[in-house]
FIMINU-278902 format. One record per residue: y, z, x of N, C-alpha, C, CB in turn. Coordinates in steps of 0.2 Angstrom, whole numbers, padded with zeros to 4 digits, always signed. Atoms other than C-alpha are relative to their C-alpha. Glycine has a CB too. Layout:
<pts>
YZXYZXYZXYZX ...
</pts>
This chain:
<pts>
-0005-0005+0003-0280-0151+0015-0001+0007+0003-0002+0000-0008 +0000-0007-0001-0288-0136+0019+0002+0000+0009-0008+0003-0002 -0003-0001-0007-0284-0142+0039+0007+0001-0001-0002-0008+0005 -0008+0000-0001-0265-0142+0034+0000+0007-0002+0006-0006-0005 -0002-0009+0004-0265-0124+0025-0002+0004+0007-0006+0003-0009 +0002-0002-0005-0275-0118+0042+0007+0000+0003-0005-0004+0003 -0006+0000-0006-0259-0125+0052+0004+0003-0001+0003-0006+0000 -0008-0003+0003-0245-0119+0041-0002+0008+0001+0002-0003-0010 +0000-0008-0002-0255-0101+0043+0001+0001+0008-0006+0004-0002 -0002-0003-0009-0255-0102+0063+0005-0001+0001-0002-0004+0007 -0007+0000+0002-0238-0106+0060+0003+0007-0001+0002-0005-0006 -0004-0005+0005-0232-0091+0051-0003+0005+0006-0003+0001-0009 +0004-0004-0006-0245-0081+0063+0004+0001+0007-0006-0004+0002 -0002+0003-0009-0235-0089+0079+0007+0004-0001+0001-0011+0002 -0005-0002+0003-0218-0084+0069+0003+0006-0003-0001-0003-0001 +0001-0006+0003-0219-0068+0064+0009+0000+0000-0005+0006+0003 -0008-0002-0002-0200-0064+0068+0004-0004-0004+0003-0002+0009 -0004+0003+0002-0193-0078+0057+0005+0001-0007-0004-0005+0001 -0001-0004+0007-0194-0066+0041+0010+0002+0002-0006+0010+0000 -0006-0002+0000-0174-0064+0039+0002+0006-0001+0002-0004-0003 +0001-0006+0002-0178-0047+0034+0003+0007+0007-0007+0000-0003 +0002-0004-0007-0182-0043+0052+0009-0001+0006-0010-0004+0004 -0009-0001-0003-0162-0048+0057+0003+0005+0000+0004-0003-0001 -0007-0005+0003-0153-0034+0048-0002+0005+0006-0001+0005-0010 +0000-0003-0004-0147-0024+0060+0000+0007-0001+0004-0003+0003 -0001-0008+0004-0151-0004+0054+0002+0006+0003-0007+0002-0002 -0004-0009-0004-0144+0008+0068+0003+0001-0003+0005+0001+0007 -0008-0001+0004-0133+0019+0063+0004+0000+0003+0002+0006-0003 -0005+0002-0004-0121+0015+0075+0002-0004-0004-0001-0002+0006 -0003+0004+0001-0121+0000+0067+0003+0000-0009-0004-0005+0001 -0001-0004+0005-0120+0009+0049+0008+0001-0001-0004+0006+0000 -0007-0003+0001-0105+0019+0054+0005-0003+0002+0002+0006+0003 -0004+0002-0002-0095+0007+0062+0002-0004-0007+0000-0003+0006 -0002+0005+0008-0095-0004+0044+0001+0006-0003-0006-0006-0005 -0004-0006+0005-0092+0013+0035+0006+0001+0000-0004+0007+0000 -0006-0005-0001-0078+0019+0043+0005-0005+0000-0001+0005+0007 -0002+0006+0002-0072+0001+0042+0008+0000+0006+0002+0001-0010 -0005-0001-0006-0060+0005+0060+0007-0004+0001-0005-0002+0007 -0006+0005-0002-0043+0000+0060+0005+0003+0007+0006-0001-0007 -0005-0002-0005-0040+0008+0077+0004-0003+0005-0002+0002+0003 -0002+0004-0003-0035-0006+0086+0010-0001-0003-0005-0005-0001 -0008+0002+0004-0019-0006+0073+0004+0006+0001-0001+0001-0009 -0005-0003+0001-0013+0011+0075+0004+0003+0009-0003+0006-0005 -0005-0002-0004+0001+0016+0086+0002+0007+0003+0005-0002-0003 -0003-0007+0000+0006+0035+0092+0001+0004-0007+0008-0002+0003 +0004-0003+0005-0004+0040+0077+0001-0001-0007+0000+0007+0001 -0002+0005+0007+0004+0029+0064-0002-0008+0001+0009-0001-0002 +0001+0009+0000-0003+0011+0059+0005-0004+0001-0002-0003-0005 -0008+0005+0000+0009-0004+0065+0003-0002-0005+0000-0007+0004 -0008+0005+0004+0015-0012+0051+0004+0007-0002-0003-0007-0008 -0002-0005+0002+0020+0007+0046+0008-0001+0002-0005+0005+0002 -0006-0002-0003+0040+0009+0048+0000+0006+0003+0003+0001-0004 -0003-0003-0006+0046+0019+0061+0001+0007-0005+0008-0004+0005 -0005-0005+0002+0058+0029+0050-0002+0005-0007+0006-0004-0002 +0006-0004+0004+0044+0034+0037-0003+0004+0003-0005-0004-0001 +0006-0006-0003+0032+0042+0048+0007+0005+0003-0007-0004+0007 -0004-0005-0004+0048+0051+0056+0001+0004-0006+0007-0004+0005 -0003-0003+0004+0055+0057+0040-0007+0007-0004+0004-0007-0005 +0007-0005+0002+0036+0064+0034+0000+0003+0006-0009-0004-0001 +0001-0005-0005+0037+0072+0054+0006+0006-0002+0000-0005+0007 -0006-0004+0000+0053+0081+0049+0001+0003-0005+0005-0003+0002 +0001-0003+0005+0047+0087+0032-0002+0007+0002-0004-0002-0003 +0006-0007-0004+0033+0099+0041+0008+0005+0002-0006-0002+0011 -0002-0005-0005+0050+0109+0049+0005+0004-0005+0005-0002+0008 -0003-0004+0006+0058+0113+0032-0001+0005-0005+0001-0004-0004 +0001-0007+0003+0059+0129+0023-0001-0002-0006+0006+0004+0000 +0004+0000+0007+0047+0129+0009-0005-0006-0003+0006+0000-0004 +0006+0007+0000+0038+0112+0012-0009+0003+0001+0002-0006+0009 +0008-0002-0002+0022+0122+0019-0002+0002-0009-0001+0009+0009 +0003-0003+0007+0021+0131+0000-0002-0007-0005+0007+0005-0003 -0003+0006+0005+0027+0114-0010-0007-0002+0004+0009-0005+0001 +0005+0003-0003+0013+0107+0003-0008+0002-0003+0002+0000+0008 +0005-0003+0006+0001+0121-0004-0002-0003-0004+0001+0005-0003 +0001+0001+0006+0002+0119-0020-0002-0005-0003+0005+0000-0002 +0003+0007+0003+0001+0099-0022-0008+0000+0004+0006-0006+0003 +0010-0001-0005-0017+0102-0011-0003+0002-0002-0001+0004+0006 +0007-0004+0005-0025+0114-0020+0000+0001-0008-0001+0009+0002 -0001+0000+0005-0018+0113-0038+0002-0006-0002+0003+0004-0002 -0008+0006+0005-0006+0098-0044-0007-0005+0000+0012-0005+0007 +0006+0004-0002-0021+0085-0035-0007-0001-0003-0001+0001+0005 +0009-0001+0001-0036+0092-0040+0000+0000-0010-0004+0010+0005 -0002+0000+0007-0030+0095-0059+0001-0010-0002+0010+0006+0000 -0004+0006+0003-0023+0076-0060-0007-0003+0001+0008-0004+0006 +0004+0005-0001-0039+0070-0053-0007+0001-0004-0001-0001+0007 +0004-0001+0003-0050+0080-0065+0003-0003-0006-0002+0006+0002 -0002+0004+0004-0041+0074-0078-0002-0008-0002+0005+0001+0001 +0001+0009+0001-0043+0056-0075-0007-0002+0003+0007-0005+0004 +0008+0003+0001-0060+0055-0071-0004+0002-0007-0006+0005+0007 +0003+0000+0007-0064+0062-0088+0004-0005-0004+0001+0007-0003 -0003+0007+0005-0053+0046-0098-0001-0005+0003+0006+0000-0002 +0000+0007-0005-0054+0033-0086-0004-0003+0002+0003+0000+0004 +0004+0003-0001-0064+0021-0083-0002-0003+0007+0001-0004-0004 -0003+0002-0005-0069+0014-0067-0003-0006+0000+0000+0003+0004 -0001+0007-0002-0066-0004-0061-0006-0002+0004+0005+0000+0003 +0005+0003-0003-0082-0013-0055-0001-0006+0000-0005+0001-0002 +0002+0008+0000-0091-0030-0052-0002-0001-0008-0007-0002+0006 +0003+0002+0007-0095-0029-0071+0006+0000-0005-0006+0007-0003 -0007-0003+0005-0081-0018-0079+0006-0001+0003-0001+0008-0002 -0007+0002+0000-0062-0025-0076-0002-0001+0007+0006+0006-0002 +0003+0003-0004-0071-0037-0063+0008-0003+0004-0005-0005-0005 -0008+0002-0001-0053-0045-0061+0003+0004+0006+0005+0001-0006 -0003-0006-0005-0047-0027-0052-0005+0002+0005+0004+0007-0005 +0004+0002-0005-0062-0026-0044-0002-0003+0005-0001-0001-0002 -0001+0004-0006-0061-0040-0034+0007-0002+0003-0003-0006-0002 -0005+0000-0005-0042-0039-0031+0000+0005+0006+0007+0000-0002 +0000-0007-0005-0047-0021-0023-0004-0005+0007-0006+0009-0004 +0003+0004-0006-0060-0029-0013+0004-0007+0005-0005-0003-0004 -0002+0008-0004-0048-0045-0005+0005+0006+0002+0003-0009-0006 -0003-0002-0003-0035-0031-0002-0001+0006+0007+0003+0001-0005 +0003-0004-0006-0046-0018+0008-0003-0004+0003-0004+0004-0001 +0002+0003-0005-0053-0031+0018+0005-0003+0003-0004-0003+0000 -0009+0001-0008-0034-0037+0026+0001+0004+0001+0009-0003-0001 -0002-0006-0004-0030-0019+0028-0005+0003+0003+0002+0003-0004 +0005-0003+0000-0048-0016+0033+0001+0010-0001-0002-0003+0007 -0001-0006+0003-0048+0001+0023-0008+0000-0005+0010+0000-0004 +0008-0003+0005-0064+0009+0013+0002-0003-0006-0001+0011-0002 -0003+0001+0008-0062+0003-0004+0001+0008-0002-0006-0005-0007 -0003-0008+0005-0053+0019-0015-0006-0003-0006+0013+0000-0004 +0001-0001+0006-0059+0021-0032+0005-0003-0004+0000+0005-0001 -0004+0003+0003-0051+0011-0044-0001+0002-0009-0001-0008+0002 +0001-0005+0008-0049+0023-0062+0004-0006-0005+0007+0010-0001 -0004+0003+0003-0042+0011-0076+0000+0005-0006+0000-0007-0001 -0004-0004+0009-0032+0021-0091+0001-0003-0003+0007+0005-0001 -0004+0005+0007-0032+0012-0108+0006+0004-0001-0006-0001-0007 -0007+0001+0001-0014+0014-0110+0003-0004+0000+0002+0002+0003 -0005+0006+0001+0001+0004-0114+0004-0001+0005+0005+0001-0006 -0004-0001-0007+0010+0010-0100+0000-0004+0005-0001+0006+0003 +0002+0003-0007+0012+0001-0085+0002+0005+0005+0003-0008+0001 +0000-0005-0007+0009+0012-0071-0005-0001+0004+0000+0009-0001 +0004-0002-0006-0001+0012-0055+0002+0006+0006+0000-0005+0004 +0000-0003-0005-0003+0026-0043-0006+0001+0005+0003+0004-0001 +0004-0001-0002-0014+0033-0031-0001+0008+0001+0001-0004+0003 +0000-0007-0001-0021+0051-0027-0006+0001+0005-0002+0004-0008 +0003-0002-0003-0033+0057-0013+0001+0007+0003-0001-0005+0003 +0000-0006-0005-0036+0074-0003-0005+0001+0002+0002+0005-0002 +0003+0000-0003-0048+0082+0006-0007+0000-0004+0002+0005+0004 +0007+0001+0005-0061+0085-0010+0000-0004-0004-0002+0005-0004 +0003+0006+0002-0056+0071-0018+0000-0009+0005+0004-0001-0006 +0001+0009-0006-0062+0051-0013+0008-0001-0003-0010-0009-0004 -0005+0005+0001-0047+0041-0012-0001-0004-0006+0001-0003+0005 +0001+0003+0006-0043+0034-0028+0009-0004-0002-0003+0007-0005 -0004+0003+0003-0032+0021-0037+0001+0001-0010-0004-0006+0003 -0001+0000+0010-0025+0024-0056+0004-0007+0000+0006+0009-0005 -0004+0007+0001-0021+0006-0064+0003+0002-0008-0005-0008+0000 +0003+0003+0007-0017+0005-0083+0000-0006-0004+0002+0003-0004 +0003+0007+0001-0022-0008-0095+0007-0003-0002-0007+0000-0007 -0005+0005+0000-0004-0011-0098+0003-0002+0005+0004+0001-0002 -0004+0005-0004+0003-0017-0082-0006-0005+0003+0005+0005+0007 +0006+0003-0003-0016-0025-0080+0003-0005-0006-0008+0004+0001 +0000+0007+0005-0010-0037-0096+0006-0003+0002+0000+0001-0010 -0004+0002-0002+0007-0037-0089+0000-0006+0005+0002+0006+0001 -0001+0003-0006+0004-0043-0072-0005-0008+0002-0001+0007+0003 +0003+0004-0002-0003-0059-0066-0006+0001+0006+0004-0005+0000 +0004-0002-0005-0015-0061-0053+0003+0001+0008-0006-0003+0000 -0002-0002-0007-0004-0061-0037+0005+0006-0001+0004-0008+0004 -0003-0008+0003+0008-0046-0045-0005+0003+0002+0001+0001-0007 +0009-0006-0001-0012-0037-0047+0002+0003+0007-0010-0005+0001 +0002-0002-0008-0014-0040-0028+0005+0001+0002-0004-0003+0005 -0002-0003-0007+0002-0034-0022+0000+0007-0002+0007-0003+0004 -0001-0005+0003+0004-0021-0033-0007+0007+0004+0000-0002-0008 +0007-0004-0001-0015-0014-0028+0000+0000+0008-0007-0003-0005 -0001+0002-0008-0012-0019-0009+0006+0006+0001+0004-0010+0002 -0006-0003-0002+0004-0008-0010-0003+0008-0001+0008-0003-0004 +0003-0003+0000-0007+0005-0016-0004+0004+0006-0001-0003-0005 +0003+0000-0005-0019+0005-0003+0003+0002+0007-0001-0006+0000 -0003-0002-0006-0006+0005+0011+0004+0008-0002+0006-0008+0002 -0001-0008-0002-0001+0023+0004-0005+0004-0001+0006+0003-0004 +0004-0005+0000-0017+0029+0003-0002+0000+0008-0006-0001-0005 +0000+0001-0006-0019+0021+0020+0005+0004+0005+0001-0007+0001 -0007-0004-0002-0002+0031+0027+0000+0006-0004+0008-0004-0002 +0001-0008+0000-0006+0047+0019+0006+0004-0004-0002+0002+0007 -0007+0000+0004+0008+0045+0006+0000+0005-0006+0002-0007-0002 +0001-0003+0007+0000+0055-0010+0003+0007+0000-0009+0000-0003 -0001-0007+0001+0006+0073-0006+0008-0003-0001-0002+0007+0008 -0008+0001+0003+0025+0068-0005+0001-0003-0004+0004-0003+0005 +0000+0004+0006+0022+0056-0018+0002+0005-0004-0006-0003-0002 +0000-0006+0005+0019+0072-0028+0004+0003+0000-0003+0003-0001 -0005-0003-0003+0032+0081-0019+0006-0002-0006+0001-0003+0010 -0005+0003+0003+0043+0068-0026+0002+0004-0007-0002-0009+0000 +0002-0003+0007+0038+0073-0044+0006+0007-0002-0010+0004+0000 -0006-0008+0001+0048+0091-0041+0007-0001-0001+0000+0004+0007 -0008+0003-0001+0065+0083-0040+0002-0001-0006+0000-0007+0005 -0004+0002+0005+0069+0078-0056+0004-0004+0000+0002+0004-0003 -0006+0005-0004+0077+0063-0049+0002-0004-0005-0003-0004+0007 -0001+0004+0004+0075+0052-0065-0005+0002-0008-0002-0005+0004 +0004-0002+0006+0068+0055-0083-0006-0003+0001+0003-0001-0007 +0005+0003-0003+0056+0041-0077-0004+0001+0005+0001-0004-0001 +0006-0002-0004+0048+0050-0064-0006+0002-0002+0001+0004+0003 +0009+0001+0002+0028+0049-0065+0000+0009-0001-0009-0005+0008 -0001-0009+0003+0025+0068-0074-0007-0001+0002+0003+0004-0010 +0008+0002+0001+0007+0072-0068-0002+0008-0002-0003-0003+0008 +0003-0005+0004-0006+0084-0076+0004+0006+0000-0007+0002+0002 +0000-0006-0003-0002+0100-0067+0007+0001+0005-0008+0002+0003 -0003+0000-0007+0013+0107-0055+0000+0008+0001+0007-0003+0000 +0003-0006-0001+0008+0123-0049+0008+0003+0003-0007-0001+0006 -0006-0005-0006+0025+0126-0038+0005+0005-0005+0008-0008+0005 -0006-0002+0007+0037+0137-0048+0007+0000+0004-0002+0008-0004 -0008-0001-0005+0051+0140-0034+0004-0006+0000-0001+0001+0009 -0004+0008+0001+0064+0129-0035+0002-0003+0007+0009+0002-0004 +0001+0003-0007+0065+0116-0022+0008+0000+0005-0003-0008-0002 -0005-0001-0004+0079+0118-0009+0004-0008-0001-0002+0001+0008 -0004+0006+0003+0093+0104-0009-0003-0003+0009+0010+0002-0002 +0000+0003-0006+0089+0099+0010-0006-0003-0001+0001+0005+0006 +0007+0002+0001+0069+0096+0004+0001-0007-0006-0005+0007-0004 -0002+0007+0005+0078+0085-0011+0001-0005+0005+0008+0000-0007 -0004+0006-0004+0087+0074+0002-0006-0002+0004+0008+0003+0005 +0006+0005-0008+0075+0072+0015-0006-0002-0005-0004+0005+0009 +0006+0005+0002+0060+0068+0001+0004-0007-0004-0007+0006-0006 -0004+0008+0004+0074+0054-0008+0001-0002+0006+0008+0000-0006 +0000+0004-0006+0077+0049+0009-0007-0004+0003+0003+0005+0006 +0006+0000-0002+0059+0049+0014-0002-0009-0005-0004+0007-0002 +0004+0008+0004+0054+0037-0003+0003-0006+0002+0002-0001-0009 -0004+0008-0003+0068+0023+0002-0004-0005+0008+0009+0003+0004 +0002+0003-0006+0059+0023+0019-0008-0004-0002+0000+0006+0007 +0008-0001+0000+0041+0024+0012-0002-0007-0005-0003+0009-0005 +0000+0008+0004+0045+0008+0000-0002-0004+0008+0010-0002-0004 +0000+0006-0007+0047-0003+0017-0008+0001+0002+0007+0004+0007 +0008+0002-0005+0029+0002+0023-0005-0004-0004-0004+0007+0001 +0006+0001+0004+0019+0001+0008+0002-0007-0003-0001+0006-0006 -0001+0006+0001+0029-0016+0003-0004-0003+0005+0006-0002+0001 +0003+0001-0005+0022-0022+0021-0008-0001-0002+0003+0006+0004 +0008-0001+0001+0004-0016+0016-0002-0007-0006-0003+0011-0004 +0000+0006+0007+0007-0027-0001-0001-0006+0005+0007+0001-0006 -0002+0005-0003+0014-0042+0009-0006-0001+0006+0006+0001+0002 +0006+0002-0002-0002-0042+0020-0006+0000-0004-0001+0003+0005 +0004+0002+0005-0012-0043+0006+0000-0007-0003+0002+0004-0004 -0002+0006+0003-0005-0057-0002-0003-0008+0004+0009+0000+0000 +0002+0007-0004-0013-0076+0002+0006-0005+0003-0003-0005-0005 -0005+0003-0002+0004-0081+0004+0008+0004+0000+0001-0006-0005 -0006-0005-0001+0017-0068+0012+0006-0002-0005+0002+0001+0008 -0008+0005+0000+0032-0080+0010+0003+0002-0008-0002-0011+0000 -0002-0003+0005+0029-0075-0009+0001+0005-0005-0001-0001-0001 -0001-0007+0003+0032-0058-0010+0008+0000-0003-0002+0006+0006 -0006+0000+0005+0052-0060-0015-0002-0001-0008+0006-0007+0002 +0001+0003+0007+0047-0068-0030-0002+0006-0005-0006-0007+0000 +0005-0004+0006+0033-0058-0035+0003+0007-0001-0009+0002+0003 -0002-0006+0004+0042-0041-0034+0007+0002-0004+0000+0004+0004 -0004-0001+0004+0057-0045-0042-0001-0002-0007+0004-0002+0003 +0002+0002+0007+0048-0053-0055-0005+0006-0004-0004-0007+0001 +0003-0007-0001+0039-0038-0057+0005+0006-0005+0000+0003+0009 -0005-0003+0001+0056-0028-0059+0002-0003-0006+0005+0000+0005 -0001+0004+0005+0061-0040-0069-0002-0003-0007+0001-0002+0003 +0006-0002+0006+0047-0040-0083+0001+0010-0002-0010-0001+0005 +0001-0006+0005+0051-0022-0086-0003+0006+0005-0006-0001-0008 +0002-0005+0000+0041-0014-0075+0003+0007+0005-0007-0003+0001 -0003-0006-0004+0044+0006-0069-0004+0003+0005+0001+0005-0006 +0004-0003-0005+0039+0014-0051-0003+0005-0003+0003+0002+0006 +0003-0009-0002+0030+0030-0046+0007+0005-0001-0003+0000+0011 -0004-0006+0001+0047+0036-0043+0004-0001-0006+0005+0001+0005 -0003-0001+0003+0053+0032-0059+0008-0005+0000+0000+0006+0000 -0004+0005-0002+0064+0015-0054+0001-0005-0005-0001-0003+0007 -0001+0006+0004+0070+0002-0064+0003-0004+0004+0003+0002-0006 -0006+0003-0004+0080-0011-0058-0003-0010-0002-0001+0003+0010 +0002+0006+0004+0079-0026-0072+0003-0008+0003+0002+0001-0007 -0007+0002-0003+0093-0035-0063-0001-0003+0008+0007+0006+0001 -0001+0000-0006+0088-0041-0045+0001-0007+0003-0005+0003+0003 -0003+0007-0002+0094-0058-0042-0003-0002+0007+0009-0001+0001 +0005+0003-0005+0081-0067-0031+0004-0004+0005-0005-0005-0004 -0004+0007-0003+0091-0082-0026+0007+0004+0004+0002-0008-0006 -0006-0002-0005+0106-0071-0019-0003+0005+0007+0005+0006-0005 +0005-0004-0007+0092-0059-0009-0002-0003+0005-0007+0003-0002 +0001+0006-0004+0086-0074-0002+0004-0003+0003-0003-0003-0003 -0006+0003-0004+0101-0081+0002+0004+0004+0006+0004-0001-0004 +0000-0006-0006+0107-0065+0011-0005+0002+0005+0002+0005-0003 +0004-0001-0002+0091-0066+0021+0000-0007+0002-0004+0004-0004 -0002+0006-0004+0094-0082+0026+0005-0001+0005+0001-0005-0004 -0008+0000-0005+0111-0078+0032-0003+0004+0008+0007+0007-0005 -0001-0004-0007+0105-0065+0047-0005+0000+0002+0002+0007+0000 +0007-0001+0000+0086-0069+0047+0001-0002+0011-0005-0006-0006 +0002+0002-0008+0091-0079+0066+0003+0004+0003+0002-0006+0003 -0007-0006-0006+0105-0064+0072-0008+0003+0004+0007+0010-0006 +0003-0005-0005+0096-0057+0087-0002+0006+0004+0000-0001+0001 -0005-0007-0003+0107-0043+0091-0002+0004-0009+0014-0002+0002 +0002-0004+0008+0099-0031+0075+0006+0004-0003-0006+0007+0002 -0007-0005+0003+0116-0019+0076+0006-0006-0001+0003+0008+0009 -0003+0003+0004+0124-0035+0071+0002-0004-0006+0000-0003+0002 +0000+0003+0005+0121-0037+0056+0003+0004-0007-0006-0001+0000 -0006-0002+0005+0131-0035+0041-0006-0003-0008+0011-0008+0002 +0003-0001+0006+0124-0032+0024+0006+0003-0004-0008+0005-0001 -0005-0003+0006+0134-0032+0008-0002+0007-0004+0001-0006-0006 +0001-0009+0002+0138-0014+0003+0000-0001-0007+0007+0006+0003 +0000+0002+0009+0137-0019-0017-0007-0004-0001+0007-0006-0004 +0008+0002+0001+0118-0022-0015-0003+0007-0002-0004-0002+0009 +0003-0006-0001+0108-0008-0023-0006+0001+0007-0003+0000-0008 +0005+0000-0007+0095+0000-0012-0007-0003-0001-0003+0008+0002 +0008+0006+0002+0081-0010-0022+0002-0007+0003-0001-0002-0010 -0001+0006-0004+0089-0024-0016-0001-0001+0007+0005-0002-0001 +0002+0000-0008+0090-0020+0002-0007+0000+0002+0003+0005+0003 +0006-0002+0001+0071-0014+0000-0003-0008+0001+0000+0005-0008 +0002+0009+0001+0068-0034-0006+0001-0005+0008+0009-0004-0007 -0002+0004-0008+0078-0040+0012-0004+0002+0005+0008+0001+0003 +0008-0003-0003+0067-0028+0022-0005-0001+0001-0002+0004-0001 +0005+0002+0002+0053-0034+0015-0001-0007+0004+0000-0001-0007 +0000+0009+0000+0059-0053+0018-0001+0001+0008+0010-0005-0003 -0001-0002-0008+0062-0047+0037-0008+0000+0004+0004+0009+0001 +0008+0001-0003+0043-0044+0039-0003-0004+0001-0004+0001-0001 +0002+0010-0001+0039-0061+0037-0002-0001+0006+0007-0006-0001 +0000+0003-0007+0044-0065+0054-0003+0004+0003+0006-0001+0002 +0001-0008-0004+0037-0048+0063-0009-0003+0002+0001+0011-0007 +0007+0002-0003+0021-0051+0075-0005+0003-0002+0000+0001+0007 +0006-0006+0002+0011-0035+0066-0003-0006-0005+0003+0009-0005 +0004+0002+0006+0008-0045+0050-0003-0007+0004+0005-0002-0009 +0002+0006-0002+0003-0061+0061-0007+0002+0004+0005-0003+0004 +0004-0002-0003-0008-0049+0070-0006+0003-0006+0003+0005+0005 +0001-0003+0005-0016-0044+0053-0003-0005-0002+0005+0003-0003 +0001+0006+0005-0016-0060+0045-0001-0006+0006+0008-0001-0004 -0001+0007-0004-0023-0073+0059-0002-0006-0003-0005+0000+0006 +0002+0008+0002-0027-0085+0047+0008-0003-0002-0005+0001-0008 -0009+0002+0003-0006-0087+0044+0001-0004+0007+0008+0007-0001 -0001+0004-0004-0001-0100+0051+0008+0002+0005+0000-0007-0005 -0004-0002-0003+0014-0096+0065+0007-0006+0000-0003+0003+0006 -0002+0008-0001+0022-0114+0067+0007+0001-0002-0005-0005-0005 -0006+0001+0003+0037-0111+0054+0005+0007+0002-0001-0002-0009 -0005-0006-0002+0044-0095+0062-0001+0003+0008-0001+0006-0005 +0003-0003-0006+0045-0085+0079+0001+0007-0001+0003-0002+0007 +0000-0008+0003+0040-0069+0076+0002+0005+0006-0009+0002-0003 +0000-0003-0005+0047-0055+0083-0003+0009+0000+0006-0001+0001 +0004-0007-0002+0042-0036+0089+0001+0005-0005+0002+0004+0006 +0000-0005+0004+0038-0023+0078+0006+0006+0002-0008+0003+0001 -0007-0003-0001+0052-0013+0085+0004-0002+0000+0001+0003+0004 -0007+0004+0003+0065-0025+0083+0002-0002-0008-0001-0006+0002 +0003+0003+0011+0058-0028+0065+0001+0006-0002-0011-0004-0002 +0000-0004+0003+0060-0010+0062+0007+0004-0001-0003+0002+0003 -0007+0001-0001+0076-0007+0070+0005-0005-0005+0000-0003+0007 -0003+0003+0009+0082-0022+0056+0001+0003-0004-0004-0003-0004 -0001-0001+0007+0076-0015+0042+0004+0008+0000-0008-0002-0006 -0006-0003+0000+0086+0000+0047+0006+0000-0002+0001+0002+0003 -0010+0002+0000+0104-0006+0048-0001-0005-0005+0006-0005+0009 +0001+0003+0007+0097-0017+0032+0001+0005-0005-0007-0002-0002 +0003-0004+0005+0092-0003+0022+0008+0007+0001-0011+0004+0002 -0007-0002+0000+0109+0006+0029+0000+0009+0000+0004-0004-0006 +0003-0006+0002+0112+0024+0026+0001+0004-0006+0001+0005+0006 +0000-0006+0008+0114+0029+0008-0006+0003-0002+0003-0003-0007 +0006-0006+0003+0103+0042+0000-0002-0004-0008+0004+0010-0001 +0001+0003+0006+0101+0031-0015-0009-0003+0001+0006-0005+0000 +0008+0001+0000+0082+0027-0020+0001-0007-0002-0005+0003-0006 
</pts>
C-alpha cells in the first residue's frame, strides 16, 4: 500500500503542469480582447454590415441640420441622464437569479451579435414597452417591463431584446430620443425629462420620421440574427403587432396579414434586377418594414454572422444588393 501512494506522489511530482488551474490563460491582452468582445471584422466604412446603408446615411445627414447639435445637446447631458437615474432607482435588474429567463435571452443574443451584454433594468409595470438608453456616463442598458415579459413568449423575448441590442450596437438611443420631440403620435414613449425647449424645425421632423423607417430595417436585422431560426421572424413580429403590442415610436399596427406579406415576398424574392421590383402601394410602411426583413433572409451578412445556418435552401446574395432591395421595398413615403 504504502509502495502505491509513493507512486501516485512521483506521479503528481513528475506532473506538476496538469493542475487545470495553470491553463487559464491571464494576460491582459487576453483579458481585453474578451472584454471588448471585437466585432471588427463586421464593420464596414465605420457602420456594421448587417446595418442598412440608408440608416447610417440618414443619421450622417442629421449632423448638417439647423438645430440638431442643440437637440443633440440636450438629449446628452439632460433627457439621458435624468431617464436613467430614474430607472435605476425602480427597477430591477435581470440576473442569473432574478428574471433568469431575460437573463439568458440577453446572454444568447449578445453572443450572435458579439456585443458586451447591456444592463437589463426590468420595470414592474403593466405596460409593454422595451427600450434601450446608453451614453458616455451611462453603461449601456436595456428597459423591459413585466408586461410585455408575461405578454411575450420566448422567441418574441429574443427578438424583441436582439433588436434592442442591435440599436445599442448602431448607436441608435440619441435619435431615439430625438424622435420623442416630434409629437408624432400620442403613443410615443414620453421619457423622464426633455430638456430642449426650442421647437423643432420641420426639415429635423422629416429627416428624424424618415430616419425611424430606415432604422426599423437595421435593428429588425440585429433581431433576425438573433433568432435560432431566422426564417421565423415574419411570424414572430407580426404576431407581436398583432397581440397589441406598441413601439418605441408609438406604432400600432394590429392588422398585418402574414400570409399576404409572405406571399408578396415570394413574388420578387428571385427578381434579380432590384429596380424591378414592384411592391403594392396599399401596403402600410409596417408592412413593407415585414418584406425587408423577409429579404435578409437571403443576404450573405446574416450567413456570415450565423455559420451555423444552414445555406443549402437559398443563394444568398450581397449586402449591397440586399440593401439596394429593401430600398425600392420600403419605397419613398415618409410614413412610419
Amino acid at each position: 500500500m504504502a509502495d502505491i501512494l509513493q507512486t501516485e506522489n512521483m506521479n503528481i511530482e513528475q506532473e506538476p503542469n496538469e493542475n487545470p488551474l495553470l491553463k487559464i490563460d491571464t494576460s491582459f491582452r487576453t483579458y481585453l480582447n474578451v472584454y471588448t468582445r471585437s466585432f471588427a471584422n463586421h464593420v464596414v466604412g465605420g457602420a456594421l454590415d448587417y446595418a442598412f446603408d440608408s440608416d447610417f446615411a440618414v443619421r450622417q445627414k442629421l449632423s448638417g441640420i439647423l438645430g440638431w447639435g442643440r437637440l443633440y445637446k440636450a438629449i446628452t447631458s439632460g433627457d439621458i441622464s435624468a431617464e436613467a437615474k430614474e430607472l435605476f432607482m425602480k427597477c430591477n435588474q435581470a440576473g442569473p437569479l432574478k428574471y433568469p429567463e431575460v437573463y439568458d435571452t440577453l446572454m444568447k443574443c449578445t453572443a450572435r451579435l458579439e456585443l458586451n451584454p447591456p444592463i437589463v433594468l426590468v420595470n414592474d409595470d403593466p405596460s409593454k414597452a422595451i427600450y434601450s438608453i446608453t451614453s458616455d456616463n451611462i453603461e449601456p442598458s436595456i428597459i423591459i417591463t413585466t408586461g410585455l415579459i408575461d405578454m411575450c413568449d420566448a422567441k418574441e423575448l429574443r427578438f424583441l431584446i436582439g433588436c434592442e441590442c442591435g440599436r445599442l450596437q448602431n448607436n441608435h438611443t440619441v435619435f431615439d430620443f430625438a424622435f420623442t420631440y416630434l409629437n408624432y403620435n400620442k403613443n410615443v414613449f414620453k421619457p423622464a425629462q426633455r430638456t430642449y425647449k426650442s421647437p423643432v424645425s420641420n426639415q429635423l421632423v422629416h429627416t428624424l420620421v424618415e430616419w425611424a423607417k430606415y432604422s426599423d430595417v437595421t435593428v429588425d436585422r440585429a433581431g433576425i440574427i438573433c433568432l435560432d431560426d431566422p426564417k421565423e421572424y415574419a411570424q414572430i413580429i407580426c404576431g407581436l403587432y398583432e397581440k397589441g403590442y406598441v413601439d418605441f415610436f408609438g406604432r400600432k399596427a394590429e392588422a398585418m396579414h402574414l400570409d399576404k406579406l409572405v406571399e408578396i415576398h415570394e413574388k420578387i424574392k428571385d427578381e434579380n434586377e432590384p429596380r424591378k421590383l414592384v411592391i403594392d402601394k396599399g401596403l402600410t410602411a409596417m408592412q413593407k418594414r415585414v418584406i425587408a426583413g423577409l429579404d435578409f433572409i437571403s443576404c450573405v451578412t446574416l450567413y456570415n454572422w450565423r455559420s451555423d445556418l444552414s445555406r443549402r435552401e437559398v443563394s444568398p446574395r450581397s449586402q449591397q444588393i440586399c440593401d439596394i432591395r429593401c430600398n425600392m421595398i420600403l419605397g419613398s413615403d415618409v410614413e412610419v
